[in-house]
Backbone as a chain_set.jsonl record, in Angstrom:
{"seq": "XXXXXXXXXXXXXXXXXXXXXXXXXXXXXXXXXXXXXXXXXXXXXXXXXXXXXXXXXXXXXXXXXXXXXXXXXXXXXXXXXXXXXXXXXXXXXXXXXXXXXXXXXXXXXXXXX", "coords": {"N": [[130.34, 59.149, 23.714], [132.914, 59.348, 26.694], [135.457, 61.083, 28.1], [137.434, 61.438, 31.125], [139.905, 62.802, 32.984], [141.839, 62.77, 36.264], [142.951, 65.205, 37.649], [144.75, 67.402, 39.88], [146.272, 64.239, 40.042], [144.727, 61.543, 41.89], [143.234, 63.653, 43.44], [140.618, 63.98, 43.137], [139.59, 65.59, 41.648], [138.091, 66.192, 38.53], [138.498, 66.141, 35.493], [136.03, 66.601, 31.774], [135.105, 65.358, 29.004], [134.215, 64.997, 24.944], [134.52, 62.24, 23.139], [135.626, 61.751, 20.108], [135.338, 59.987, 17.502], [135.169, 57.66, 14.455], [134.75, 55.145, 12.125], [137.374, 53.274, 10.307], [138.423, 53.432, 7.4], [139.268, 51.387, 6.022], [137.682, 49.904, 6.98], [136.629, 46.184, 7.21], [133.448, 45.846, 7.275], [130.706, 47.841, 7.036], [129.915, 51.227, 8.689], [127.23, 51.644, 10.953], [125.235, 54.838, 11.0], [122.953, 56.327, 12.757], [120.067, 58.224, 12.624], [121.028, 61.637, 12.592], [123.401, 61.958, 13.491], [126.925, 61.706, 12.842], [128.734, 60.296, 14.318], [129.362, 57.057, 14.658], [127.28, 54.535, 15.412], [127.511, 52.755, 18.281], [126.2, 51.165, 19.479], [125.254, 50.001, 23.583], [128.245, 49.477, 25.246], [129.559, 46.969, 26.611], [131.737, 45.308, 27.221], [135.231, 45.904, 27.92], [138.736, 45.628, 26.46], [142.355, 44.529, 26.425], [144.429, 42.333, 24.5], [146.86, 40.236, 23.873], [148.487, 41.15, 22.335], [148.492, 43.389, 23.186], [146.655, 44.841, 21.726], [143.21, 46.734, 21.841], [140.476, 46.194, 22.652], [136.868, 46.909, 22.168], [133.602, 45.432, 23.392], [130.466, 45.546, 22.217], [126.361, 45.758, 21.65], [126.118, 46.139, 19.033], [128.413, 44.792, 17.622], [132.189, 44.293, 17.79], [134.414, 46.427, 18.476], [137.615, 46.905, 17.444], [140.402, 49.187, 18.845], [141.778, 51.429, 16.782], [145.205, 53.136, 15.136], [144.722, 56.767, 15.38], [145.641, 57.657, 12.8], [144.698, 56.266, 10.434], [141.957, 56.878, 10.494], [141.707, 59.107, 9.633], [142.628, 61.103, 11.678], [144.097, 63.252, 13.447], [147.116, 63.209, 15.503], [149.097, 64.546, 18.118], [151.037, 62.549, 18.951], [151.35, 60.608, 17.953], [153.56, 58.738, 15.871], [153.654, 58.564, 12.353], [153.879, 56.545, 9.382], [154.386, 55.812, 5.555], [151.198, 55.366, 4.047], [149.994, 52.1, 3.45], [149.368, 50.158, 0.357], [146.366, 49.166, -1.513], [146.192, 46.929, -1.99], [147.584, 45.599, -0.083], [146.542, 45.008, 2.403], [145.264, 43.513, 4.59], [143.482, 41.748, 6.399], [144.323, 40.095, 10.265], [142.855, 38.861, 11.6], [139.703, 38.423, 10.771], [136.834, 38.007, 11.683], [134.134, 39.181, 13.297], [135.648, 41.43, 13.676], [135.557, 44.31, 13.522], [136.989, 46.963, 12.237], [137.254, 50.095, 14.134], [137.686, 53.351, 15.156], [138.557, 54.5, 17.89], [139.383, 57.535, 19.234], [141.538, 58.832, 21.854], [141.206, 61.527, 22.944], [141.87, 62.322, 25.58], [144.445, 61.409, 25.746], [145.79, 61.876, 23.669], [145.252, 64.862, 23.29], [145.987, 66.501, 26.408], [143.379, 66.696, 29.098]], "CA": [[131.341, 58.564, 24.566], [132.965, 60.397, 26.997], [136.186, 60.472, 28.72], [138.131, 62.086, 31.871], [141.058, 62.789, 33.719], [141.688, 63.042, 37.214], [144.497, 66.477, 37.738], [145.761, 66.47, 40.1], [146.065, 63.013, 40.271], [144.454, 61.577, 43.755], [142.534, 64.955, 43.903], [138.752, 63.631, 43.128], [139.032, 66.73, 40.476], [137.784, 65.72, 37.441], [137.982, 67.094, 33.915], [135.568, 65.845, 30.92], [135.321, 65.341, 27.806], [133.409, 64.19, 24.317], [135.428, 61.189, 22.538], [135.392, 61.86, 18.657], [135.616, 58.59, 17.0], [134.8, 57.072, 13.747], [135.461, 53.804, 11.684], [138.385, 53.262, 9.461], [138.247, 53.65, 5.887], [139.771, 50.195, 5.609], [137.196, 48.346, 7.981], [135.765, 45.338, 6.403], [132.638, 45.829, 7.829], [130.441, 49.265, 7.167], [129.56, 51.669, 9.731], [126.058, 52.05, 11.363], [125.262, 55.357, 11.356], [121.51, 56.405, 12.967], [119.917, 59.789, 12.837], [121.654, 63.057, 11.979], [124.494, 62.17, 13.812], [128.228, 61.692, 11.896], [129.367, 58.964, 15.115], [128.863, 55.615, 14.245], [126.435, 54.146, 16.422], [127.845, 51.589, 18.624], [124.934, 50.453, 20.976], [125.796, 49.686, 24.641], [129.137, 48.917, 25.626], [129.247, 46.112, 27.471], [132.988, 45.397, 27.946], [136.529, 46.154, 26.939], [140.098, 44.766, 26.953], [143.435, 44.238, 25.318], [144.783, 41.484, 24.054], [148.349, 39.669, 24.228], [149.381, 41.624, 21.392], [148.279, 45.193, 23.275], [145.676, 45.73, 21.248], [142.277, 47.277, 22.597], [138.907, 45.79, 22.076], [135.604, 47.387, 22.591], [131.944, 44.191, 23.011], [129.214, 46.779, 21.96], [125.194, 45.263, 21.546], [126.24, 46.171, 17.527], [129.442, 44.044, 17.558], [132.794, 43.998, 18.413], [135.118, 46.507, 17.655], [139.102, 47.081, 17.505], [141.153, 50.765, 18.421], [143.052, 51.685, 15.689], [145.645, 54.345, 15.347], [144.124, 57.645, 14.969], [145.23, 58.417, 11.107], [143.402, 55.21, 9.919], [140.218, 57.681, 10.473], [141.687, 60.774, 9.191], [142.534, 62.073, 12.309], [145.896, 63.196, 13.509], [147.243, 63.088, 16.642], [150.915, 64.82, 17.881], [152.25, 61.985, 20.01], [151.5, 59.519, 16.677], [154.407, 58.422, 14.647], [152.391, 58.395, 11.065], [154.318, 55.552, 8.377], [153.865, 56.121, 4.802], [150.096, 54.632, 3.601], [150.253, 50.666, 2.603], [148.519, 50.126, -0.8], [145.111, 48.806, -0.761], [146.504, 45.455, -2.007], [148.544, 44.638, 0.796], [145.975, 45.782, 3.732], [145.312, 42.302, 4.666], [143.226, 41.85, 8.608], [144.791, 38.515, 10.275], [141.237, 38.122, 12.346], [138.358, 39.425, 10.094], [135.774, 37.297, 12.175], [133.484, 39.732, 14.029], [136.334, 42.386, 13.913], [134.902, 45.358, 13.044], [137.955, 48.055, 12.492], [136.427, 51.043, 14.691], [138.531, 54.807, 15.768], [138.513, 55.478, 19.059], [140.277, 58.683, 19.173], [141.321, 58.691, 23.113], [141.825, 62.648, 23.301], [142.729, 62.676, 27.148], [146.015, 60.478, 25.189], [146.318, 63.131, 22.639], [145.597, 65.858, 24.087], [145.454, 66.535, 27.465], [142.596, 67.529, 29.377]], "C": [[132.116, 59.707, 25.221], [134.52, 60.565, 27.959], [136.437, 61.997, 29.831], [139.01, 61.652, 32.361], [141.5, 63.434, 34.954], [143.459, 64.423, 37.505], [143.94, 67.36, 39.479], [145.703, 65.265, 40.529], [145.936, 62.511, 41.822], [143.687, 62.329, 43.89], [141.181, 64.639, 44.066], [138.53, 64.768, 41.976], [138.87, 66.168, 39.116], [137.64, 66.404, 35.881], [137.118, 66.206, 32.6], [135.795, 65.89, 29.959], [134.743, 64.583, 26.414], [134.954, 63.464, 24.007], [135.357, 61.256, 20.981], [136.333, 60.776, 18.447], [134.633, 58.285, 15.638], [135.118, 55.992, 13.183], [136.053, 54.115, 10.894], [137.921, 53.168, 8.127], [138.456, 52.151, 5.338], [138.935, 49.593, 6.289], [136.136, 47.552, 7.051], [134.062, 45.213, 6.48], [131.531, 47.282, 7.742], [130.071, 49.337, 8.793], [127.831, 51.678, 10.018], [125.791, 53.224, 12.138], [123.4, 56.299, 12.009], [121.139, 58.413, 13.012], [120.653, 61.131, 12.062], [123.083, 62.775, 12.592], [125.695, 62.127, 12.912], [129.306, 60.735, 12.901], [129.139, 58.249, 14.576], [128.101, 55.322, 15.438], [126.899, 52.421, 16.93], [127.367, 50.537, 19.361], [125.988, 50.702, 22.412], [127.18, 49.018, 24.307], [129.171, 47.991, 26.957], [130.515, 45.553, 28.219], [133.958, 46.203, 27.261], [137.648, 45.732, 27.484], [140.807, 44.936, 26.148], [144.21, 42.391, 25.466], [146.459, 41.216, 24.377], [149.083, 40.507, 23.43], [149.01, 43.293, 22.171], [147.255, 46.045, 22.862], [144.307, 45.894, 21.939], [141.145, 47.285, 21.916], [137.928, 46.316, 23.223], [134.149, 45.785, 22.114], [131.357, 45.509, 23.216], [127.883, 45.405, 21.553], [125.684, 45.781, 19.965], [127.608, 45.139, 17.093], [130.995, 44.318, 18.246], [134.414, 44.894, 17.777], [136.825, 47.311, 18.286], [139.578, 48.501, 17.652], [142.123, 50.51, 17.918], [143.984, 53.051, 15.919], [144.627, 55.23, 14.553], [144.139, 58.125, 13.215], [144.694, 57.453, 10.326], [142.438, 55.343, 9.772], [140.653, 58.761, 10.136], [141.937, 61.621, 9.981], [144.152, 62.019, 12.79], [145.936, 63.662, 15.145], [148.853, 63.397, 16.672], [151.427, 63.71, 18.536], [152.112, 60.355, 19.074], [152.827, 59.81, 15.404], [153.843, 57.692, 13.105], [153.695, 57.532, 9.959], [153.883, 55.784, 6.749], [152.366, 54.27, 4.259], [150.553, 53.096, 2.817], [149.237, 50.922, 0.887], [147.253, 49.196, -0.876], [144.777, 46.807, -0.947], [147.069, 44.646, -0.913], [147.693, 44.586, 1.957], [145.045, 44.483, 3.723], [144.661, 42.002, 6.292], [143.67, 40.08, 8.533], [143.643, 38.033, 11.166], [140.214, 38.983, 11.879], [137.254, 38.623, 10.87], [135.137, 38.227, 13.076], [134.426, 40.598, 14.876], [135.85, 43.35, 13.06], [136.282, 46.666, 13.339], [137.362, 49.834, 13.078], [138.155, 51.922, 15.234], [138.106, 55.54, 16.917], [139.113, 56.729, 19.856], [140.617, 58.95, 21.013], [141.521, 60.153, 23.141], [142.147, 62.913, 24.594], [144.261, 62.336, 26.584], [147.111, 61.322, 24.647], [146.507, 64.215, 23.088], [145.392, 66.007, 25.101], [144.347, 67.495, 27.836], [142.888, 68.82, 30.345]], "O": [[132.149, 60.821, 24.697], [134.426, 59.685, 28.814], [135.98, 63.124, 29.647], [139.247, 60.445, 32.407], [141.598, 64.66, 34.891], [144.67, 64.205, 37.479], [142.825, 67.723, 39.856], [145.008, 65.11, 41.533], [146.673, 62.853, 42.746], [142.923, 61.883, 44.746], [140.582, 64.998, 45.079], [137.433, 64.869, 41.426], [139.873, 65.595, 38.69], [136.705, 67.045, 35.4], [137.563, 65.074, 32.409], [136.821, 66.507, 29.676], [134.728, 63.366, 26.6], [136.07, 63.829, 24.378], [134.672, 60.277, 20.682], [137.474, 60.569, 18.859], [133.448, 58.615, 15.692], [136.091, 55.546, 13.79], [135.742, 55.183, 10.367], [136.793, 52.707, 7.957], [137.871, 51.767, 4.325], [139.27, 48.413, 6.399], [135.189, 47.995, 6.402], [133.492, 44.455, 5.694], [131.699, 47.907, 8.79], [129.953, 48.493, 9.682], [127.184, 51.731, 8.972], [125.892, 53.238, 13.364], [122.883, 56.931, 11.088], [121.8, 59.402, 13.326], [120.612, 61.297, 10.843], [123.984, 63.46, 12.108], [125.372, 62.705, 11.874], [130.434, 60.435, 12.508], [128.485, 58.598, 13.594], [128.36, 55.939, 16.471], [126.749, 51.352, 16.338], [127.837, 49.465, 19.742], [127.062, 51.304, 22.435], [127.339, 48.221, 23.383], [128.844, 48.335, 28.093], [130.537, 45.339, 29.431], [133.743, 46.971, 26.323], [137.762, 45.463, 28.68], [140.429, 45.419, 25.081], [144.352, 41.627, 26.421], [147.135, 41.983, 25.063], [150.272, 40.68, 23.697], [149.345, 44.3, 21.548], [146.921, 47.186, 23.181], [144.181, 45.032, 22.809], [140.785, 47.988, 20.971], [137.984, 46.273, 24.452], [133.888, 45.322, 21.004], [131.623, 46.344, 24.081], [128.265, 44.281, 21.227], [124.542, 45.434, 19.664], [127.559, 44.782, 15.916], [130.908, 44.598, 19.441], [135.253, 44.412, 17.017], [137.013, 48.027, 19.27], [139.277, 49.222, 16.701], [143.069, 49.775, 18.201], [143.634, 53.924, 16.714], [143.938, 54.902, 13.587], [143.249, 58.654, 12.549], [144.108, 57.905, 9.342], [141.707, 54.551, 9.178], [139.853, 59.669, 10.358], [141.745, 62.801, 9.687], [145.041, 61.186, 12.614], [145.08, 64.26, 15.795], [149.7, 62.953, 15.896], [152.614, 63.92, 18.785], [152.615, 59.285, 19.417], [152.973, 60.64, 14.506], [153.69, 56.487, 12.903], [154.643, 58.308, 9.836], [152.671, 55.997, 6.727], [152.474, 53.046, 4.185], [151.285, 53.013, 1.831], [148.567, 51.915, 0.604], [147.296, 48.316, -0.016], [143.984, 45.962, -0.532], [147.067, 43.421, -0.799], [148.275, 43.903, 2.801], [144.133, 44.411, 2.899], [145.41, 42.058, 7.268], [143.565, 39.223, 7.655], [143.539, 36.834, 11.426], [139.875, 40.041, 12.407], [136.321, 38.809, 10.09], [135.79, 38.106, 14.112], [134.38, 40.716, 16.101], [135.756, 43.131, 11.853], [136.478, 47.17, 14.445], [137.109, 50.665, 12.206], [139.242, 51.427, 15.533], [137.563, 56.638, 17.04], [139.237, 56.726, 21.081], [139.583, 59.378, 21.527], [142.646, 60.155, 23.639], [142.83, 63.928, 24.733], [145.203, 63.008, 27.003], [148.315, 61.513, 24.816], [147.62, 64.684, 23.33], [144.231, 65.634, 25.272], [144.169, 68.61, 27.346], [141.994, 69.635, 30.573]]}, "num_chains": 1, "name": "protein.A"}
């Protein structure tokens, strides 16, 4: 996956970039991982959107899955306000139906390109 950012904005200049992403430690769902890689393998993306509540869904040909904050995958990010860890009793999803908890790390977000 791959992202960019247009600087100066308007310009047509383009900067790239890989997307390092993995699934959450908490997702009800394992990962599918193929090959040698250490991504999860998400097939085709086919759409994406957010929801009423803000949140940001990825439809992949493997299923269907949710961006989480970045330390939910272990990864840290400076412009994340980090909460101390729930306990593994309380960590409760309110739509487990073909929610697959997936880490899309946006680094253009994080860091700039």
């Amino acid at each position: 996956m791959w992202a960019a950012a247009e600087t100066p904005r308007g310009s047509g200049n383009f900067s790239k970039d890989k997307i390092t992403f993995t699934c959450s430690k908490t997702s009800p769902i394992p990962c599918d991982y193929t090959g040698k890689s250490t991504l999860p393998s998400l097939g085709y993306i086919f759409s994406f959107g957010q929801d009423n509540n803000k949140d940001l869904f990825y439809m992949t040909s493997k299923g269907v899955y949710r961006v989480v904050r970045p330390s939910l995958c272990g990864y840290t990010c400076p412009i994340e306000t980090v909460s101390p860890p729930q306990s593994s009793s309380s960590l409760q999803l309110k739509r487990p139906i073909l929610l697959v908890l997936a880490c899309l790390l946006f680094l253009s977000q994080c860091f700039r390109l």
